[in-house]
N, C-alpha and C positions, 0 to 999 in steps of 0.2 A: 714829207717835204717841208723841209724848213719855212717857207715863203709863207705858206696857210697855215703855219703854226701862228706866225707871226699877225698876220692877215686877222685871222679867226680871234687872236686875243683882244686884238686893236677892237672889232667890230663888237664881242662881250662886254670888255671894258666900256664903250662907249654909248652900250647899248645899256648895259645897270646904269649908267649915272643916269642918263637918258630918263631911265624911269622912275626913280623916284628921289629924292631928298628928308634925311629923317630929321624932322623940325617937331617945336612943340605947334600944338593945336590950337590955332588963333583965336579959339573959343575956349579953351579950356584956361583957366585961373593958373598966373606964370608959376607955382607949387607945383602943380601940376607933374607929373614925370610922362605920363602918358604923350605917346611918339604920335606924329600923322606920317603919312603918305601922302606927299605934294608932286604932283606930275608934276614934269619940266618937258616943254616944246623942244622938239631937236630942230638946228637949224637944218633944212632941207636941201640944201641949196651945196655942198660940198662932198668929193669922192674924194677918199685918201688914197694917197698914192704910198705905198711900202715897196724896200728892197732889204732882202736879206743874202746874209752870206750861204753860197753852197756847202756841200761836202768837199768838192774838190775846189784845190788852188783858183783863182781866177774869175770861180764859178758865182754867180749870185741871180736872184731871184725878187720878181717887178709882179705886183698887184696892185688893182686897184678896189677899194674895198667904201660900199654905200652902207650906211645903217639903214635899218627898218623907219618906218613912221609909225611911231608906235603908238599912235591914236586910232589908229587901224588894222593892227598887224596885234597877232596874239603874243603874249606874252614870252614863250618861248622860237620866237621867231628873230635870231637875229639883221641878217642885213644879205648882202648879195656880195659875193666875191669874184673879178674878173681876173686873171691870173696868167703867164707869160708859163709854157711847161716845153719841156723838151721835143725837139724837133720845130721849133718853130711855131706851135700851137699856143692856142688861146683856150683853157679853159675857161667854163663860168660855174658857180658855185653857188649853191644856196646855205648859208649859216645856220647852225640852229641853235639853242641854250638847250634844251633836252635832246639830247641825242637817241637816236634809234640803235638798234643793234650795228656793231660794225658788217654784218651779210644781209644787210634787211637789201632790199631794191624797193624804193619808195617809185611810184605814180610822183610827178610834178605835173602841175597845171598850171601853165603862165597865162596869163588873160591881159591885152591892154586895149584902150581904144585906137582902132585905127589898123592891128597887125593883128588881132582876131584873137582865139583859142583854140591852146596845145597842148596838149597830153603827153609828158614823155616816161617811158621807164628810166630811171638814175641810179646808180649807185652810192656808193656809201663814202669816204674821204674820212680824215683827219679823228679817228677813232669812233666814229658815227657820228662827230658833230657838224658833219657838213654834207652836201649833198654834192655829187657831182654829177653833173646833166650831160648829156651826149655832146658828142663833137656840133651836130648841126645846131647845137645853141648858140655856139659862138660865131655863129654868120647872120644870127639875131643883134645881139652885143656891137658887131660890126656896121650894120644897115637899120634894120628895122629900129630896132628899139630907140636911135640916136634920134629920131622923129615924135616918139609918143611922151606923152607929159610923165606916167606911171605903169607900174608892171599890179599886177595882183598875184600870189604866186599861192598853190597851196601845194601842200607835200603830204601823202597821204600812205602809209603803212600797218598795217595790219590792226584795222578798225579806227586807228589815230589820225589826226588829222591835222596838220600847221599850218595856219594862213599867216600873209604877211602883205604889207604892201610897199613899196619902193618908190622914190620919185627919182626920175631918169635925170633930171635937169643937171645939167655939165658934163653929160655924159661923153660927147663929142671930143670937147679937150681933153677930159680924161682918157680916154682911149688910144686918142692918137698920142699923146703921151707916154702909155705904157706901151704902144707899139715900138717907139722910138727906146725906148728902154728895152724890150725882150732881146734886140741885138746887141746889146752891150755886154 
């Protein structure tokens, strides 16, 4: 589906800059060649909104796409993707930078405070780099989640294990935003 191709790049992209910048070494003597790894804070505070073109005439495709907090969230953990799909429906999606097999069925475990912990089975999306979680998660995305501050997510496949954490903040406007867009 073109939308979470689009979605999925947006949230890799933003998620490498996110983590590092190749600078020299504040300590090391400017000769130096020797590179550091300087974290960079992601601003928390914004969900992107994406539309792409269908296959068919007419057709086009609305996500809305959070990065990770990657001061908390493992490294191959990218972001959380909410997404407009046929029929009217709301998928939700979990990102990842290392992909699982395209047939793996991963465990998800969402944890936040205040809407508890959930265990779901998910399947697989966008050539195993994304997760996609059962229908009853997007009635989470809708209610529960627009209330708590952050998600804790882990996705867990065949002895593997990916954590990540989300901060929900804007989640509200974003949403009802992409809802206004899935009819268009």
């Amino acid at each position: 589906m073109p939308i979470l191709a689009v979605a999925l790049f947006g949230l890799l992209s933003a998620h490498h800059a996110e983590l590092s910048l190749d600078r020299r070494c504040p300590d090391q003597p400017a000769r130096s060649q020797q590179a550091c790894i300087i974290s960079v804070a992601a601003p928390a505070s914004s969900w992107k909104f994406t539309r792409s073109q269908g296959p068919k005439e007419g057709e086009s495709f609305a996500a809305i796409t959070k990065t990770a907090d990657t001061a908390q969230s493992d490294p191959d953990f990218a972001g959380l993707i909410v997404r407009c799909a046929p029929q009217g429906k709301i998928e939700v999606l979990v990102a990842l930078i290392r992909p699982f097999p395209p047939r793996s069925r991963p465990q998800v475990t969402i944890a936040s405070a205040g809407a508890g912990t959930q265990t779901f089975g998910a399947s697989m999306a966008a050539a195993g780099a994304a997760v996609l979680l059962p229908d009853e998660v997007s009635a989470f995305a809708s209610a529960k989640w627009q209330a708590v501050p952050s998600l804790a997510i882990s996705v867990k496949e065949n002895g593997s294990e990916i954590k990540g954490m989300i901060a929900l903040n804007g989640l509200r406007d974003a949403y009802n935003s992409l809802l206004a867009s899935c009819s268009q």
